[in-house]
Every structure is written in C-alpha cells, then in structure tokens.
C-alpha positions as CSV (number, residue, x, y, z in Angstrom):
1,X,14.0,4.7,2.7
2,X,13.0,8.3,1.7
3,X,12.0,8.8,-1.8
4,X,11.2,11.7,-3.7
5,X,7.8,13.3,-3.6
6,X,5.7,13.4,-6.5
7,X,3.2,16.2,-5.1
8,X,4.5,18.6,-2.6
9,X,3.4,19.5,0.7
10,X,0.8,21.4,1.5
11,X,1.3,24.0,4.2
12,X,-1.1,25.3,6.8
13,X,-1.0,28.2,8.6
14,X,-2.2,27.5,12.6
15,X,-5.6,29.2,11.7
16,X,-6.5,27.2,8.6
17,X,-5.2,23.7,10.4
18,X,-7.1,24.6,13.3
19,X,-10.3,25.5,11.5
20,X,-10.3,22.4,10.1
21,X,-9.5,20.4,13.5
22,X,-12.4,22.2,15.0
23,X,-15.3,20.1,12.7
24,X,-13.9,17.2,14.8
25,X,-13.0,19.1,18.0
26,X,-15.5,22.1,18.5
27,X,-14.3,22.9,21.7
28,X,-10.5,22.8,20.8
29,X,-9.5,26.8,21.2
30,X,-5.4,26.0,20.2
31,X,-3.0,23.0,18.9
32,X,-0.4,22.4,21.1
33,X,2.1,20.8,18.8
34,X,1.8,20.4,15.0
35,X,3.9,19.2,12.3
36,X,4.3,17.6,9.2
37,X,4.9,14.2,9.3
38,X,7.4,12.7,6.6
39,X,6.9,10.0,4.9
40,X,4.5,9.1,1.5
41,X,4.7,10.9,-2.1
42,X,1.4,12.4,-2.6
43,X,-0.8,13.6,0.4
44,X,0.1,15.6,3.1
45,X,0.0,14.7,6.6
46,X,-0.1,16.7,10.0
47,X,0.8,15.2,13.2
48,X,-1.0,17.4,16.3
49,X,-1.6,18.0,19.3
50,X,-4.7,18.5,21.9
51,X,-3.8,18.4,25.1
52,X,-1.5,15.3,26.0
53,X,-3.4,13.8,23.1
54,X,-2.3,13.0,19.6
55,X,-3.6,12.6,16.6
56,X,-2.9,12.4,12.7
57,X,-4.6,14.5,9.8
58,X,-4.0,13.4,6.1
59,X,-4.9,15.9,3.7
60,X,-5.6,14.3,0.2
61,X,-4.2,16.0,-2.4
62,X,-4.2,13.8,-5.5
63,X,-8.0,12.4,-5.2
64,X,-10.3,13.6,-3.1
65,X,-12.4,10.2,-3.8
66,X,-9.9,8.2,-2.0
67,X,-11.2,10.0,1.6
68,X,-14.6,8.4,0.7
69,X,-12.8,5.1,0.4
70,X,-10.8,5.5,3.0
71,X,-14.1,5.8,5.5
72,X,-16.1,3.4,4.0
73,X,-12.9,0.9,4.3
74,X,-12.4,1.5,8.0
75,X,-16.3,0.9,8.4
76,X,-15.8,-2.6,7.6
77,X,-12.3,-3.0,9.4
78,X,-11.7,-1.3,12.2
79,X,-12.0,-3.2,15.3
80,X,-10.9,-6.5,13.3
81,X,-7.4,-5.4,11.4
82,X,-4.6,-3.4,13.4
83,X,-5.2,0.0,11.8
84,X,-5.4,4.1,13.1
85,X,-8.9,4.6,14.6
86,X,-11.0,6.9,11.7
87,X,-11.6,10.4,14.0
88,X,-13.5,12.3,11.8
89,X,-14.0,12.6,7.7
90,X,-14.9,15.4,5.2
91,X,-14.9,14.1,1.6
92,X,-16.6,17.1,0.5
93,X,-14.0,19.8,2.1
94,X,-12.6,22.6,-0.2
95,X,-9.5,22.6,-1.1
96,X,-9.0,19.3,0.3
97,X,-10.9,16.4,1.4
98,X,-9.6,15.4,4.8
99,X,-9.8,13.0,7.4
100,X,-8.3,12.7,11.4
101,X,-6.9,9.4,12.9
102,X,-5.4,8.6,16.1
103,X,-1.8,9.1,16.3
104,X,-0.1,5.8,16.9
105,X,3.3,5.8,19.2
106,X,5.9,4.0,16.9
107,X,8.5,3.6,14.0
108,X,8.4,2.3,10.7
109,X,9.4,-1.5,10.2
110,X,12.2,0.2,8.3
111,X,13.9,1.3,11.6
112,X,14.0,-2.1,13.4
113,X,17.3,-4.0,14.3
114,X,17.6,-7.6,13.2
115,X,16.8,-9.1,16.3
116,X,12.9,-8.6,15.7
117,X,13.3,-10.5,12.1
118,X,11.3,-13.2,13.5
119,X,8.3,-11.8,15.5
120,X,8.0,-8.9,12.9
121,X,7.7,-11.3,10.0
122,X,5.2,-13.5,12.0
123,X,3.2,-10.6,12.7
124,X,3.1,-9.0,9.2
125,X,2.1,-12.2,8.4
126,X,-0.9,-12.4,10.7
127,X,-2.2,-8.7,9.8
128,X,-2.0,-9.6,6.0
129,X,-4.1,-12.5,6.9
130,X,-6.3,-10.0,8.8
131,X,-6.9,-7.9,5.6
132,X,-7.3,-11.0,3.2
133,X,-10.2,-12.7,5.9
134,X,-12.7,-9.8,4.4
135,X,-14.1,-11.6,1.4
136,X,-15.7,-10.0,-1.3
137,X,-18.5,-11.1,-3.7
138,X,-16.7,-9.2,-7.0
139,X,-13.4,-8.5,-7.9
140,X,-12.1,-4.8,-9.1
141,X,-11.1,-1.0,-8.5
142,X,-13.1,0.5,-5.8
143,X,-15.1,3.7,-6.7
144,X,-17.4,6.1,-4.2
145,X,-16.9,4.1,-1.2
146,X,-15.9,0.6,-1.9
147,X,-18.4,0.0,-4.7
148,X,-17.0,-1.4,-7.8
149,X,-16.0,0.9,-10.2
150,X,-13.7,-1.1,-12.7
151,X,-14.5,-4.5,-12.7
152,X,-12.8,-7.6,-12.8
153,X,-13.9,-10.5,-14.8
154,X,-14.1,-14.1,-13.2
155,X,-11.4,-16.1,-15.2
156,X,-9.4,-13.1,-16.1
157,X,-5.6,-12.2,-14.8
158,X,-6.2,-8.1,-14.8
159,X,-2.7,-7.8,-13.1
160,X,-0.7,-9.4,-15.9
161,X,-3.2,-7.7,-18.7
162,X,-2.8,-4.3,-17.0
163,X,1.0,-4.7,-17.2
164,X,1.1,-6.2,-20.4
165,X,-1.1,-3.4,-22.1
166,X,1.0,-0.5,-20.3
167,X,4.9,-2.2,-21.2
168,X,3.6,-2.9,-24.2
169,X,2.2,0.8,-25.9
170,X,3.2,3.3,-22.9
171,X,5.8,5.7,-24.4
172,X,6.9,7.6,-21.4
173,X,7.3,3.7,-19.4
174,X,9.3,2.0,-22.2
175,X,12.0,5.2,-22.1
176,X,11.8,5.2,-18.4
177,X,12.4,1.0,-18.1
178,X,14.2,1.4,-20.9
179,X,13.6,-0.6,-24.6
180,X,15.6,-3.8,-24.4
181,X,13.9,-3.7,-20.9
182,X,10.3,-3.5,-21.8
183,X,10.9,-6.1,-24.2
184,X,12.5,-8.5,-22.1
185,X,9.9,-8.1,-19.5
186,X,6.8,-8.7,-21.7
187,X,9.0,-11.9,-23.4
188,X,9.6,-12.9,-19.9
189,X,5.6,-12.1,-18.4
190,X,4.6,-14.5,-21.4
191,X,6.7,-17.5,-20.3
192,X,5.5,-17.5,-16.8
193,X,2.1,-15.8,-16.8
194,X,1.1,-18.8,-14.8
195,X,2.7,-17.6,-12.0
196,X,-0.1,-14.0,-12.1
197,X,-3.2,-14.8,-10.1
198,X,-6.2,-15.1,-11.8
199,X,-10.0,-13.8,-10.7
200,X,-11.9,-16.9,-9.1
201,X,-14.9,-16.9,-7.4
202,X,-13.3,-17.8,-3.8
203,X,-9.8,-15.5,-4.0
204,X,-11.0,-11.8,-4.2
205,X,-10.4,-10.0,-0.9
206,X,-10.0,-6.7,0.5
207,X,-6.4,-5.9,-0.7
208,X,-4.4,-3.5,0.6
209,X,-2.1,-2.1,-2.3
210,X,0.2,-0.3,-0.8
211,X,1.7,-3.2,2.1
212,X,5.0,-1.3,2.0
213,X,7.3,-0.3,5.2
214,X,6.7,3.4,5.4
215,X,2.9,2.2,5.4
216,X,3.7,-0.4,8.6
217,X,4.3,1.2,12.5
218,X,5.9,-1.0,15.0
219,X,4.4,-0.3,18.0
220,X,6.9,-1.3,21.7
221,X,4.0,-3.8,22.3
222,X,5.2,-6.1,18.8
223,X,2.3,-4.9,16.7
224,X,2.1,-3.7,13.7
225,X,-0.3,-1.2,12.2
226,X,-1.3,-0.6,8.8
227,X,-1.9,3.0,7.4
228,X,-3.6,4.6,4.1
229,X,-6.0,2.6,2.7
230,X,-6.8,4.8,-0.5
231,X,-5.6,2.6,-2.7
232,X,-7.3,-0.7,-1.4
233,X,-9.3,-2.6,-3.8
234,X,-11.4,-5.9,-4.4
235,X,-8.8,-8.0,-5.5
236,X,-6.0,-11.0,-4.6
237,X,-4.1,-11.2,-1.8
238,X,-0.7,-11.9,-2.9
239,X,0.0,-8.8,-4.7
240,X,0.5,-7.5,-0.8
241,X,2.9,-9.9,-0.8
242,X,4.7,-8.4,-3.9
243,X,4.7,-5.1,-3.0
244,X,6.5,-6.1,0.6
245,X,8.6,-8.2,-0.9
246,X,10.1,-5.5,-3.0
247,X,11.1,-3.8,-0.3
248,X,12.3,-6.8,1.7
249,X,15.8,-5.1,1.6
250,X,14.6,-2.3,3.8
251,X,13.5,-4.6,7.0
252,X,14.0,-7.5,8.6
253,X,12.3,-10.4,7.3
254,X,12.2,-13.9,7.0
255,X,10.3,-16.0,4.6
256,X,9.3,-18.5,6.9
257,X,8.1,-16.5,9.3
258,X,5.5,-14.5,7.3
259,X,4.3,-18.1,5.7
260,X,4.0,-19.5,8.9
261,X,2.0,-15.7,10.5
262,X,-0.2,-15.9,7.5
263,X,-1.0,-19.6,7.4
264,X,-1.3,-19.7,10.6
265,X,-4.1,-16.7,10.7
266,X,-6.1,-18.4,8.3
267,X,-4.8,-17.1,5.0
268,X,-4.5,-19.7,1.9
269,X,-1.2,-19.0,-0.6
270,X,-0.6,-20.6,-3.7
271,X,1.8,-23.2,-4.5
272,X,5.0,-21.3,-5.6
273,X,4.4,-17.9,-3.8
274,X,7.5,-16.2,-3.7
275,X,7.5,-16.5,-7.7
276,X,4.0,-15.7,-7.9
277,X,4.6,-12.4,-5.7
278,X,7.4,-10.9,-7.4
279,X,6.4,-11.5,-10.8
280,X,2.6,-9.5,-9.5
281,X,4.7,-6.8,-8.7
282,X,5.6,-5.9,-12.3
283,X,2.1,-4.1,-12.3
284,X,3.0,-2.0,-9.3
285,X,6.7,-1.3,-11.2
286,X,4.7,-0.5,-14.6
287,X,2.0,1.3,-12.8
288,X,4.2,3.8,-10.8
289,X,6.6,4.2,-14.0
290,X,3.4,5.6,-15.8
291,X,3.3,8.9,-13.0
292,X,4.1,11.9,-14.8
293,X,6.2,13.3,-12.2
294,X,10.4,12.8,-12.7
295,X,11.3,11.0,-10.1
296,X,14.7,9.4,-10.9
297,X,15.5,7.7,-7.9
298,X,12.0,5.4,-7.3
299,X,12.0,4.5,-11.2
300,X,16.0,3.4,-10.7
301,X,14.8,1.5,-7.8
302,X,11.6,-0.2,-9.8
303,X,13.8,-1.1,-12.9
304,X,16.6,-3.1,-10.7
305,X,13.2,-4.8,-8.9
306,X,12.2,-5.6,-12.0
307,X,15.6,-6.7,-13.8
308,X,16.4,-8.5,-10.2
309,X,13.5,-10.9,-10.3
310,X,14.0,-11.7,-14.4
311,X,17.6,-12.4,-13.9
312,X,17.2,-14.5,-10.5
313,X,14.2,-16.4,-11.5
314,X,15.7,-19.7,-11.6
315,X,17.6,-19.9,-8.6
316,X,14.6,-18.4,-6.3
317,X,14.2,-20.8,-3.6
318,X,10.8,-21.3,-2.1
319,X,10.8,-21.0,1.9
C-alpha cells in the first residue's frame, strides 16, 4: 500500500546518473533503461540498465550515515541472509551518498494471492530467523558503520522508555495521536509493560527495523529478499515481528506459519509473542508520528494500529 512521501524524489538527468554509475562501471558508455522505482518515503531509488543486466541505485537523501551502515551491514550478511548483493558504495559522495545493488526480478509480498499464505509466511519466518542468528555482544543504535552509537543498558526496556518519554512530552505526537489517545496509550503501556522486551545479555541481535512489505520481494523461486538496511540496529528481535504484523492486512499471512519458519530456523520467541509484538510496535507508531513532515494518511493508519491493539487486547489469541 502506497503512502505518502516524506522527502521527494530526486531527479537525475542521464549524465549525472551515468557519472555516478561509471565509479562502479568505468567502461559503461550509456544506460539502456532507467527509472525510478516507487516505493519507500525518504531516499530515492533508480532501477537501470547495462546491457541485459539490471541493477538498483539508492540515493540517500535523509542521512548520508546510513550508506556507511548499510555497507558495513552487508559485510557481515551477505552470503548468509537473502538480501540484494552490495555493487558498489560512496558514503562520501556530494550531493548524495550512494550505493548500487543487484536488481532482484520480483513483487512485493503485498501483491501475492492467498494461495502462497502458507509458504510465504514459512519463509518470512526463516529469513527473520536469518537476521536474528547474528548475535551481538551490546545492544543499541548503530553509528559509523555498525559501531554503537546510542547504547542500550543490560536490564533496560529502551523500546517501552523511548515510547513512554516521546507520548508522554512530544507536542506535535500528542495532537497528531490525539490527547485522550496519548493518555490512554501511556495508561495502557504501564499495565502491560511486561509484555516490551528487555536488554539481556543473550537477546540482542542484528535487527532489521524496517521488516515491512514494500521492504520484502517475492522472487518466482518462493524466496524472499530483504531490502534497506539503514535503519538496522543492535537490538531484539521481535520488534521485526511488530513492525510486520502491523501490516499483516496487506499480505497473506498466517501465524502459525511464521512461528513454525522461525522456530524452525533456529530463532527463540518469547512466551506470549503476538502480544509482546504489537504492543513493541507503539515505538515505531510514536517514532514515525514524531517526523515533521504532514503526512495524514500514515499517521491515520498508525493511530487505528495503535487504538486496534488497545481495544483487542483481551481477545488476542495466541497461534
């Protein structure tokens, strides 16, 4: 499901996209094809052309910072988690820092009929497990590379205290979400802030942060890939669980599949999941509600998340 932009586009000319193609592809004279490829809210990227091969180029228009994550990220993954091959990368690049992947032949999960419910949820499973199987000594916010910028302490729940702090003195969130709202949230976050993980020495992971359908290819084969990594971080693996799940109206899905894909991969989920996954998402709702961009139709869409999973709470049924 489209929604709006919060940067727009940025358009090349064929010169200026070519000039920057050619630090990957010196020999590479002329693009055959190239477009922009819809899809995201903040960077821009170009689907091309060379030859009868096809390839991807993201330009990163927010942070620059995140192109430096985004390599040192696929260092440690690629090969071992279904993702776009890195190309080429130029963190340092003026305007824009900019990187080149393969082009991967496919359609968002978004797109597939109901008869793939169970193999696609099996296989989101499996790649989530995947992600989580990179463990990671220290838990926080990645920074140059995938050094630890902001850290989180052992023993603390930085997903509930993020959301707390930001529901509970953000002016621009509480008039978006609305007062009676943002007061009903934080009441409810206090009864069952239980269910948010907490920092332990054996549950921080690579985390993907942004497990979402426009982020997931189907490929014919029945794999899935994973794009855009920029806003991976050291931290616990269920909140990819909460930001799928809030968009479990937009694909096919079953429960039971993705527990059994993920168990069965390896991956460990706590007892109570489900709740424990859609009450982590309230930091992704607050978080996104805190963008200074108007964007009326995704904050409409994170409120009724968020007033969905307060006022079906009791009758969620584990798988």
């Amino acid at each position: 499901m489209e929604i709006e932009r919060s940067i727009e586009h940025i358009h090349l000319d064929h010169a200026t996209l070519l000039t920057l193609i050619r630090k990957a592809f010196p020999h590479c004279q002329k693009l055959d094809e190239w477009k922009i490829l819809s899809g995201g809210a903040l960077n821009t990227s170009y689907q091309f052309k060379i030859g009868s091969d096809a390839f991807v180029l993201r330009l990163y228009a927010r942070d620059r910072s995140h192109c430096k994550t985004e390599q040192a990220i696929h260092r440690l993954i690629d090969g071992r988690v279904s993702t776009p091959k890195l190309i080429y990368a130029d963190d340092s690049c003026e305007p824009w820092a900019y990187s080149i992947f393969e082009f991967i032949a496919g359609m968002h999960i978004s797109e597939l009929s109901s008869e793939h419910k169970t193999s696609l949820s099996h296989e989101l499973g499996s790649l989530l497990a995947s992600i989580h199987a990179f463990s990671l000594p220290e838990a926080g916010l990645f920074d140059n590379g995938i050094a630890i910028g902001r850290r989180f302490e052992v023993g603390s729940s930085p997903y509930f205290e993020e959301t707390y702090a930001i529901l509970s003195t953000n002016k621009t969130v509480r008039l978006r979400l609305g007062e009676n709202l943002s007061d009903e949230a934080l009441i409810f976050m206090q009864k069952h802030k239980d269910f948010f993980p907490t920092v332990k020495q054996d549950n921080i992971c690579l985390t993907h942060s942004d497990f979402k359908p426009v982020n997931l290819l189907y490929h014919p084969s029945g794999r899935v890939f994973v794009l855009d990594w920029e806003f991976a971080h050291a931290g616990i693996g269920i909140l990819d669980f909460a930001i799928l799940l809030r968009h479990r109206d937009q694909f096919p899905l079953d429960l039971g599949g993705l527990e059994q894909g993920y168990t069965g991969a390896g991956g460990r989920l706590p007892a109570h999941w489900l709740h424990s996954a859609l009450i982590t998402d309230f930091v992704n709702i607050a978080t996104l509600l805190e963008h200074p961009a108007e964007r009326p139709q995704l904050f409409h869409q994170l409120k009724s998340s968020m007033q969905t999973t307060i006022n079906e709470w009791e009758s969620m049924h584990e798988v």
